[in-house]
C-alpha positions, 0 to 999 in steps of 0.5 A, a space after each residue: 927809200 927804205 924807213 929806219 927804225 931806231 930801236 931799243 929800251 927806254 934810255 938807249 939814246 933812241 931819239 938822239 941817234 935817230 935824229 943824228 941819222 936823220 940829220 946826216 941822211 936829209 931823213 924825216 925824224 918821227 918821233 914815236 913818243 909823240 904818237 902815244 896817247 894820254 892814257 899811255 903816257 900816264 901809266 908809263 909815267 905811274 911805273 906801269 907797262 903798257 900792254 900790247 893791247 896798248 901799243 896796236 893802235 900808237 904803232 898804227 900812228 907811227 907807221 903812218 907818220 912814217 909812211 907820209 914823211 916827205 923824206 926817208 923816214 927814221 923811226 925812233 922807237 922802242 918797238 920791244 917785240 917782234 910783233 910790235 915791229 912787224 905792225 910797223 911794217 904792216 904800215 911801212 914796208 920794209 925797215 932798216 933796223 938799228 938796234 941799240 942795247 947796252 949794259 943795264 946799269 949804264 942805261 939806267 945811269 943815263 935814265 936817272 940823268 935825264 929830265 923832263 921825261 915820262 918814261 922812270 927807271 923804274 921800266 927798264 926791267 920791264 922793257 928789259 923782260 918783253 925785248 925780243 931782239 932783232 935778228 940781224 939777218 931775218 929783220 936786216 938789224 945792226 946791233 950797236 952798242 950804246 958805251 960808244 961815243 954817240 957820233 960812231 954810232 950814228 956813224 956806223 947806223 948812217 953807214 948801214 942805212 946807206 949800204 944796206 937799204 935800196 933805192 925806191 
């Protein structure tokens, strides 16, 4: 099956609405936060953007933790650019994308209420400024607004994952 990558700025609900698919799909969650070296982790943690120069090698190690999950992999993952999620592919083949966007100052209201993560809201005008946002039909990318209850859109992100991708 064809991996999903649950995509967007930093505060979208990345990791809850690939988890959520994940659940509802049998899917293996991999959790992209978690292939990002310390280096990275402490600038993002200081307010400064990693530069692509950075992100090469922890998209490398995303990819392969997908391409080795033992189930349909759900990629949570800002993969900002085109050429970031291009990388992915490189080690992934084909992705289903689902790209979460919404209003700024929602997701930075979400942002400021979360705890113990790296990630200030500080960034979000720098994610803001490097997204290049998937084309619904070159990159089979779903847009789904994060205003809505989390349970549509993982609802509507299951259906198009079930519809869109083909087996093998």
């Amino acid at each position: 099956m064809r991996p999903i990558l649950v995509m967007g700025i930093c505060g979208t609900g990345k990791s809850t609405v690939a988890q959520g698919v994940a659940d509802r799909l049998g899917g293996s969650l991999v959790e992209a936060d978690l292939y990002h070296d310390q280096a990275s982790v402490a600038r993002m943690a200081a307010g400064m953007a990693l530069t692509d120069d950075m992100r090469w090698g922890w998209l490398d190690r995303v990819a392969a933790a997908a391409a080795h999950a033992p189930r349909r992999a759900v990629i949570a993952c800002s993969a900002l650019g085109r050429a970031h999620r291009d990388r992915l592919r490189a080690g992934t083949g084909p992705l289903d994308i689902l790209f979460l966007h919404g209003d700024r100052a929602l997701i930075a209201a979400r942002m400021a209420a979360r705890r113990d993560h790296f990630m200030p809201v500080s960034l979000i005008d720098s994610q803001l400024a490097a997204l290049q946002p998937p084309d619904p039909v070159a990159e089979r990318a779903v847009w789904l607004d994060v205003a809505q209850p989390i349970d549509r859109i993982i609802d509507r992100g299951v259906s198009a994952a079930t519809a869109s991708s083909p087996r093998g």
